[in-house]
C-alpha positions as CSV (number, residue, x, y, z in Angstrom):
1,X,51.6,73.3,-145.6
2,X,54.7,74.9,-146.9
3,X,56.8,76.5,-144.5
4,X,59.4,78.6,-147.1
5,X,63.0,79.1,-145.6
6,X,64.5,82.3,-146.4
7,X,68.5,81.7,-147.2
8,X,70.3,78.6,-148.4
9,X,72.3,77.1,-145.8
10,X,75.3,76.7,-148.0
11,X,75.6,80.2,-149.9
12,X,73.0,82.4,-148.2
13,X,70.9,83.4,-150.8
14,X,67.6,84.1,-151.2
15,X,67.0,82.8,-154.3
16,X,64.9,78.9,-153.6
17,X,63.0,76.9,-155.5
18,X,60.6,74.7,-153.7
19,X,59.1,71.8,-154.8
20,X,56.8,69.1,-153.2
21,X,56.4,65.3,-153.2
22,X,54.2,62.9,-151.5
23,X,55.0,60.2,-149.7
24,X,53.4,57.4,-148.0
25,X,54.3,55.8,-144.2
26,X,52.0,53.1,-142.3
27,X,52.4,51.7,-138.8
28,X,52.1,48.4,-137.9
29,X,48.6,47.1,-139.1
30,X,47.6,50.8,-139.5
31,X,46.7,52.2,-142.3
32,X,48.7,54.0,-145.4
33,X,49.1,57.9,-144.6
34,X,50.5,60.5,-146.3
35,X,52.8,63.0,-145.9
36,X,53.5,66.1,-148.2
37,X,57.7,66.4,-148.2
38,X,59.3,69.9,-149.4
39,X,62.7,70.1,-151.5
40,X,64.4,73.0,-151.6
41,X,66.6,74.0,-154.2
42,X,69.5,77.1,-154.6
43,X,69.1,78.8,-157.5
44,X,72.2,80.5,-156.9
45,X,74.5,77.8,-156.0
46,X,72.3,74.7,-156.7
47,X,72.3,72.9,-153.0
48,X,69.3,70.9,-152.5
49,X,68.0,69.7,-149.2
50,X,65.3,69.8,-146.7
51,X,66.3,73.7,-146.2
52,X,63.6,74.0,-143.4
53,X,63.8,70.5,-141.7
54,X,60.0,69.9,-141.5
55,X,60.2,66.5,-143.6
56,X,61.2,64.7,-140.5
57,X,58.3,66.1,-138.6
58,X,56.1,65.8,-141.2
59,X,56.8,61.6,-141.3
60,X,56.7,61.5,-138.0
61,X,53.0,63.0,-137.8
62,X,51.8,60.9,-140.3
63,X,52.8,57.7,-138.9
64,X,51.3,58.7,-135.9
65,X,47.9,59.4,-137.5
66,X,48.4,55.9,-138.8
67,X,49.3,54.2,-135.4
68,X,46.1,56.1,-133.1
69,X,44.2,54.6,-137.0
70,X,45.4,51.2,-136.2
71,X,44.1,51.0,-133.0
72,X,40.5,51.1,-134.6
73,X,41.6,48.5,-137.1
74,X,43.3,46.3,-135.0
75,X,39.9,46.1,-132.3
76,X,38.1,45.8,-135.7
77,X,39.7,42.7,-137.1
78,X,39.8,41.1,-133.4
79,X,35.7,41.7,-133.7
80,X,36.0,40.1,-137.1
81,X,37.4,37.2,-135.8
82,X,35.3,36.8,-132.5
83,X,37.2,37.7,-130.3
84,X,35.8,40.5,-127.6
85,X,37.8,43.1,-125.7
86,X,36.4,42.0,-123.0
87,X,37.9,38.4,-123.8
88,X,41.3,40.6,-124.3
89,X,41.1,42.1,-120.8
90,X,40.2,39.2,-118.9
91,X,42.8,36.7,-120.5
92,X,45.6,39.4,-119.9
93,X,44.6,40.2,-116.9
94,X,43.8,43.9,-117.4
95,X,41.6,46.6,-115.9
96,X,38.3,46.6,-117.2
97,X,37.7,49.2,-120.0
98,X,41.5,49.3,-120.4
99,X,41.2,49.2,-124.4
100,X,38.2,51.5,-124.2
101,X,40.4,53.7,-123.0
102,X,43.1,52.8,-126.1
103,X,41.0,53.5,-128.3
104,X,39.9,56.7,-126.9
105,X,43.4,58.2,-127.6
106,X,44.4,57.1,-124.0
107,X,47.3,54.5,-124.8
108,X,51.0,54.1,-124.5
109,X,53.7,52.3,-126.6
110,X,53.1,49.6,-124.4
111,X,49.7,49.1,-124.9
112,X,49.9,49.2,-128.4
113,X,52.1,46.9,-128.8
114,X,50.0,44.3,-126.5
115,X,47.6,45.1,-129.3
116,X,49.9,44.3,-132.0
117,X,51.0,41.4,-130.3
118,X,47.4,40.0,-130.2
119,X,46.8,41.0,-133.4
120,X,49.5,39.1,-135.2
121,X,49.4,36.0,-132.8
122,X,46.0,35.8,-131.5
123,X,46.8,32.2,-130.0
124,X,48.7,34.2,-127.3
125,X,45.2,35.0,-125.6
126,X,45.3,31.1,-124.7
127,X,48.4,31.4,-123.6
128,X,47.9,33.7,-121.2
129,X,44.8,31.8,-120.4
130,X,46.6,29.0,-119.3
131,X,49.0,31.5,-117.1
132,X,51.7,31.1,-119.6
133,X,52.7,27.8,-118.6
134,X,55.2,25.9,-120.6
135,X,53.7,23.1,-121.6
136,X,50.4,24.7,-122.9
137,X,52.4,27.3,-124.7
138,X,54.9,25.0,-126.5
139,X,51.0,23.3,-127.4
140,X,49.7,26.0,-128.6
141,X,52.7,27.1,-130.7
142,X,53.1,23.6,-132.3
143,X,49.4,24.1,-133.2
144,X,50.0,27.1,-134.8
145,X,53.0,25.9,-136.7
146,X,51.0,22.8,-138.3
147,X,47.9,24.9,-139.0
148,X,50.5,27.2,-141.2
149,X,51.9,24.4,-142.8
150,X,48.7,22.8,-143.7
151,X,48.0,25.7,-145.1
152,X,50.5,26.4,-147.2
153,X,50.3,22.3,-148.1
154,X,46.9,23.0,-149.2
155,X,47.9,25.9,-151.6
156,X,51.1,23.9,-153.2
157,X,53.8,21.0,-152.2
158,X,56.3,22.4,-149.2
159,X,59.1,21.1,-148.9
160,X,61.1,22.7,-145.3
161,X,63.7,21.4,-143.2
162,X,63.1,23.2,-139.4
163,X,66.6,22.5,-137.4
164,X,66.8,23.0,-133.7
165,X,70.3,24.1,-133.1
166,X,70.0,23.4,-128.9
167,X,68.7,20.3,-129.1
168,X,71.0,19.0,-132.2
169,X,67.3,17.7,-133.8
170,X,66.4,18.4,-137.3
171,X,62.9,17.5,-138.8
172,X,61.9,17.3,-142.3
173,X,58.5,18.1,-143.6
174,X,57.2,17.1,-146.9
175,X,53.5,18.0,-147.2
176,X,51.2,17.6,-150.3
177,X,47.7,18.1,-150.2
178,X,46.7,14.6,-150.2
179,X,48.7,13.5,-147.6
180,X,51.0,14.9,-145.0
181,X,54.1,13.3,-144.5
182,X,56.5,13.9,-141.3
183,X,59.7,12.7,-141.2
184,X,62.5,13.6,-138.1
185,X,66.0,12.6,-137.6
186,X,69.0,13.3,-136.0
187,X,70.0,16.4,-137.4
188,X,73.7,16.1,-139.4
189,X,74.2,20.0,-139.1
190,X,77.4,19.2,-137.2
191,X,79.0,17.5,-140.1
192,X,77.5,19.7,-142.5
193,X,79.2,22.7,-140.8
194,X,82.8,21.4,-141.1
């Protein structure tokens, strides 16, 4: 993989020492990939650098092999957790065999990130479900919210304030395991700003 420069780019000389490192990048839910990074090294005048600027390339190649990985791993956890790409398609309104196609090698940034998108908030399929409609979606995202919280109340006490600067509203939350508690209030953020 080494691609040896010839002369120093700060004295000219001949005289290099290379060594190599390895280095790890990962996409978005892809997977960890490695890339082999050269350092150069003057003997004659001791300037050290990336003499024949492949490490850029060389990152940038890995974290592709990781993204095209994480479109396999990304399909794969949506499998895991029931949901079909056909599902994906229809709720997004997309062409049929669209993510076939992505997974093929046949994607673009966009797509991807649709992918990612589901991936990390797979709720949104209901979303678009419901055409995107306000009400459904500030459902669904309250939902979500509590279903995190109970979670984390399950695993040890939380205690969170969540302020909503637009609407002047704060809300307390003190969970336990036992039994949720919700408190909300008019939110003293003007004062506590002064």
């Amino acid at each position: 993989m080494s691609s040896q420069p010839t002369t120093c780019p700060a004295c000219g000389s001949s005289d290099l020492e290379t060594t190599e490192s390895v280095t790890s990048v990962q996409a978005t839910f892809g997977p960890v990939v490695s890339a082999t990074l050269e350092k150069h090294r003057c003997r004659a005048c001791g300037f050290e650098g990336d003499f024949g600027s492949h490490n850029d390339e060389r990152i940038q190649d890995a974290l592709e092999r990781s993204e095209r990985s994480s479109i396999d791993l990304i399909i794969s956890d949506l499998n895991d957790m029931k949901i079909s790409m056909a599902y994906v398609e229809r709720a997004l309104g997309l062409p049929m065999r669209t993510i076939s196609r992505w997974k093929s090698g046949e994607h673009s940034a966009a797509g991807v990130a649709v992918l990612r998108i589901v991936r990390a908030f797979p709720w949104v399929l209901s979303a678009a479900e419901a055409r995107f409609e306000a009400t459904a979606c500030a459902s669904l995202v309250v939902s979500q919210a509590a279903n995190v919280l109970i979670s984390a109340a399950k695993e040890h006490r939380v205690n969170w304030t969540i302020t909503t600067l637009q609407q002047n509203h704060s809300l307390d939350l003190n969970l336990h395991l036992d039994k949720p508690q919700l408190i909300a209030g008019p939110s003293n953020l003007a004062r506590a700003s002064q």
